[in-house]
C-alpha positions as CSV (number, residue, x, y, z in Angstrom):
1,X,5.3,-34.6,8.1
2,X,2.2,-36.2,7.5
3,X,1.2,-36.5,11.3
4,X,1.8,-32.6,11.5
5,X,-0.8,-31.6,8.7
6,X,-3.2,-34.3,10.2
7,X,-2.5,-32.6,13.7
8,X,-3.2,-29.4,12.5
9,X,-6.1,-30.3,10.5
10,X,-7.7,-32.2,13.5
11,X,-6.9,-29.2,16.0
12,X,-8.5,-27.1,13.0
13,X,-11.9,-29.2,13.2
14,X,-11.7,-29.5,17.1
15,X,-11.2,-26.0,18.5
16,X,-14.1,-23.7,18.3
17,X,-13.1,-20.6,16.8
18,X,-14.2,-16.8,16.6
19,X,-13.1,-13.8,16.0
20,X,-13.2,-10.7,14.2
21,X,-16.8,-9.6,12.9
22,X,-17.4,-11.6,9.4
23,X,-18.0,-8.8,6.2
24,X,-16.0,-5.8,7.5
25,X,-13.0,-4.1,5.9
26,X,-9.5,-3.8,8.1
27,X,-6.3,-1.8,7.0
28,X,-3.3,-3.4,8.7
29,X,0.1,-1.0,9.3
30,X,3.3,-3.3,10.7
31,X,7.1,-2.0,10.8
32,X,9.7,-4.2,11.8
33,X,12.8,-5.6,11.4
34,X,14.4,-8.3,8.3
35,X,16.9,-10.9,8.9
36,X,18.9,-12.0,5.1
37,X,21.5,-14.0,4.9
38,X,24.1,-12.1,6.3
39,X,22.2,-8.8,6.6
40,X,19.9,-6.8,8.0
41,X,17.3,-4.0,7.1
42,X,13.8,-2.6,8.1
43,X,10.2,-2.9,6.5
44,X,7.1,-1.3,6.4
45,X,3.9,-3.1,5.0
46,X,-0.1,-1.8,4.7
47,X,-2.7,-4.7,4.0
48,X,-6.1,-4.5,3.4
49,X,-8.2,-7.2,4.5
50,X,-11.4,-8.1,4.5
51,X,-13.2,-10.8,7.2
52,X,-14.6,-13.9,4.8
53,X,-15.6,-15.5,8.3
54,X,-15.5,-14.7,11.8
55,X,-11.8,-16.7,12.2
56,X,-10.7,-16.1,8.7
57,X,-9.5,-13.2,6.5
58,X,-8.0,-12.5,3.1
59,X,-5.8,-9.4,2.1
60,X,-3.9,-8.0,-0.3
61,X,-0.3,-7.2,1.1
62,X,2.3,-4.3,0.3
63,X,5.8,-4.5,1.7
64,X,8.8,-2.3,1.6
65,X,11.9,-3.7,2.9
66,X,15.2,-2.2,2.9
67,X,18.1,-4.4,3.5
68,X,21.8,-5.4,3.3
69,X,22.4,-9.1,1.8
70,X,25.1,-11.2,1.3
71,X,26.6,-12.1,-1.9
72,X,28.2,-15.3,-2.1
73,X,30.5,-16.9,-4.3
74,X,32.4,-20.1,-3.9
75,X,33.3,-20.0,-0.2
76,X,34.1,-16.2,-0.2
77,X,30.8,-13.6,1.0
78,X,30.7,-10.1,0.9
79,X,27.6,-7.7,2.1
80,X,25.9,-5.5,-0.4
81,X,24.6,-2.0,0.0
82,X,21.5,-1.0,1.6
83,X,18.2,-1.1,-1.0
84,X,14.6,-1.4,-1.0
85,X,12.3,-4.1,-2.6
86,X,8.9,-4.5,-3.0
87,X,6.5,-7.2,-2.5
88,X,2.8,-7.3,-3.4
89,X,1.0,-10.8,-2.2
90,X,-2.2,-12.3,-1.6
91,X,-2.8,-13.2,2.1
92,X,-4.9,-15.7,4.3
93,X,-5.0,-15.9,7.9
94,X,-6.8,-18.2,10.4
95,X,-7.4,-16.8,13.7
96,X,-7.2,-19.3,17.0
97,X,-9.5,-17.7,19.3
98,X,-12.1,-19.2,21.2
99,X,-14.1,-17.1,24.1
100,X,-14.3,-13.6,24.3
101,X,-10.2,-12.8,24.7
102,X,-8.9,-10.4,22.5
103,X,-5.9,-12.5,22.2
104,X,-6.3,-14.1,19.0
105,X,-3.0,-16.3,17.8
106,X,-3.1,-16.6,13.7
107,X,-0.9,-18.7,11.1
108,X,-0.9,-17.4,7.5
109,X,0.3,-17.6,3.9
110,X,0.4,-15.4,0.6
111,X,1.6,-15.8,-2.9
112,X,2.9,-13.0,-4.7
113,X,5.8,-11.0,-6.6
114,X,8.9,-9.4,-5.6
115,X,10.5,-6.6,-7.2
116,X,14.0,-6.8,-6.4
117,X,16.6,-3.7,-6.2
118,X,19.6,-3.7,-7.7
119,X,22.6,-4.7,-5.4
120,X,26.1,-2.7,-5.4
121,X,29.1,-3.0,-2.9
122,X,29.8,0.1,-0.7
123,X,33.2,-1.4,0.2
124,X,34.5,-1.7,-3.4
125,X,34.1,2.0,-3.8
126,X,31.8,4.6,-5.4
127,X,32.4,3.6,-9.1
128,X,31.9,-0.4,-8.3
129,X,29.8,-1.9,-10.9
130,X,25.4,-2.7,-9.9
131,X,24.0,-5.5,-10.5
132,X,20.4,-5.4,-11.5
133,X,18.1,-7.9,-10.3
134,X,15.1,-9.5,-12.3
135,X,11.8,-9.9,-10.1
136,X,10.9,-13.3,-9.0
137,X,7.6,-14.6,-7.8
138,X,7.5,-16.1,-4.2
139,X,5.2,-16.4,-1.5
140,X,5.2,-16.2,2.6
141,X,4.1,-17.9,5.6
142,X,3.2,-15.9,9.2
143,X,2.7,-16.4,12.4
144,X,2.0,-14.5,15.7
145,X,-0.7,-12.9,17.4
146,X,-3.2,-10.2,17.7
147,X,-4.0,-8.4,21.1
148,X,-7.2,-5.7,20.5
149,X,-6.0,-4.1,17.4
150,X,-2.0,-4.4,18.1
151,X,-0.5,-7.3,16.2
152,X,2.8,-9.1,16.5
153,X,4.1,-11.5,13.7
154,X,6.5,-13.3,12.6
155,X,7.0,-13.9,8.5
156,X,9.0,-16.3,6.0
157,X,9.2,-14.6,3.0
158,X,10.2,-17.5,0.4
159,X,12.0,-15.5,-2.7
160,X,14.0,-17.4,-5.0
161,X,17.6,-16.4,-5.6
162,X,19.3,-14.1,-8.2
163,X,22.2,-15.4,-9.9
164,X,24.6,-12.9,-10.4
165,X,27.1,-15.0,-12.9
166,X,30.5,-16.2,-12.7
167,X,29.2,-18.3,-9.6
168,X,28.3,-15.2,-7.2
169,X,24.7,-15.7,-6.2
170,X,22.0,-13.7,-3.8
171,X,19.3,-15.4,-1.6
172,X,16.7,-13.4,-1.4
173,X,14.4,-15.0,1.3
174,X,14.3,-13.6,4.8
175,X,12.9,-13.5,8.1
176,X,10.5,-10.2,9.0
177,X,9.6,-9.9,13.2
178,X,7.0,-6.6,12.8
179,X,4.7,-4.6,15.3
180,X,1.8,-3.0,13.9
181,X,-1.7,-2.3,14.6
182,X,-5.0,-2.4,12.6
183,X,-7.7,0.4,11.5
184,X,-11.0,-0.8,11.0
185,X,-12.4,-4.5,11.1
186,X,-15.2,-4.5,13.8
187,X,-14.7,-5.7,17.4
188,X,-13.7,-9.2,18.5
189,X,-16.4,-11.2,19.4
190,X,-17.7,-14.7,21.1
């Protein structure tokens, strides 16, 4: 592991990077698709940014995801119903691109709190009992890349999970693949 953060660091040094115009303000609009344990669902997320450096950005991150989750319980899973949390996070990125492409690959992390929605089961009925979940704080790490002002990424989202007693537990971590495109932010430059 340690070679890997050396590696990266060293690239991180090495490569000569630039992108997006230092000082300006970008709004950022993805939709996509989440991947739970056991589940599925969309999201929709807006982020603000603003360029601290020509490679480098920080934002503040709103996400909406709507998914079905499994609920596990020694050996024996079951999918919940469809609901919506919320994330709000602090973002970084770091932009890989050298020359005057507007193909810019970026890695990326944020740190922030998840409001969790309740979970029920469709297929014990209408009058099955909801369990409410507590929010949790988490974070996320990103990848993908960034063509013009179209933008492709892949996310982590690390969310603890929500014990729901008796030994029935929910992970709440998934996978988000998103499209989106960005309003604002200057031009890519060499």
């Amino acid at each position: 592991m340690k070679k890997i953060i050396f590696a990266f660091l060293l690239m991180l040094a090495v490569v000569q990077v630039q992108a997006q115009e230092k000082n300006k303000f970008r709004v950022g609009l993805d939709a996509g698709y989440t991947m739970p344990d056991g589940g599925g669902g969309v999201l929709l997320t807006i982020e603000p940014k603003y360029n601290i450096a020509d490679n480098m950005s920080i934002g503040l991150r709103y996400e909406s995801a709507a998914m079905a989750k499994n609920v596990t319980s020694d050996g024996f899973s079951i999918e919940g119903s469809l609901a919506a949390s919320g994330t709000i996070s602090g973002t970084f990125d770091y932009y890989f691109n050298s020359g005057s492409s507007s193909f810019a690959p970026f890695m990326g992390a944020g740190v922030g709190y998840s409001s969790l929605a309740n979970i029920g089961f469709d297929e014990l009925g209408p009058d099955s009992e909801e369990f409410e979940l507590d929010g949790k704080f988490g974070g996320l790490i990103r990848a993908g890349f960034e063509l013009g002002k179209l933008r492709l990424a892949a996310s982590y989202n690390l969310i603890g999970k929500s014990d729901l007693g008796e030994g029935a537990e929910v992970k709440n971590s998934y996978l988000g693949i998103s499209l989106g495109f960005y309003l604002g932010g200057g031009k890519w430059k060499k």
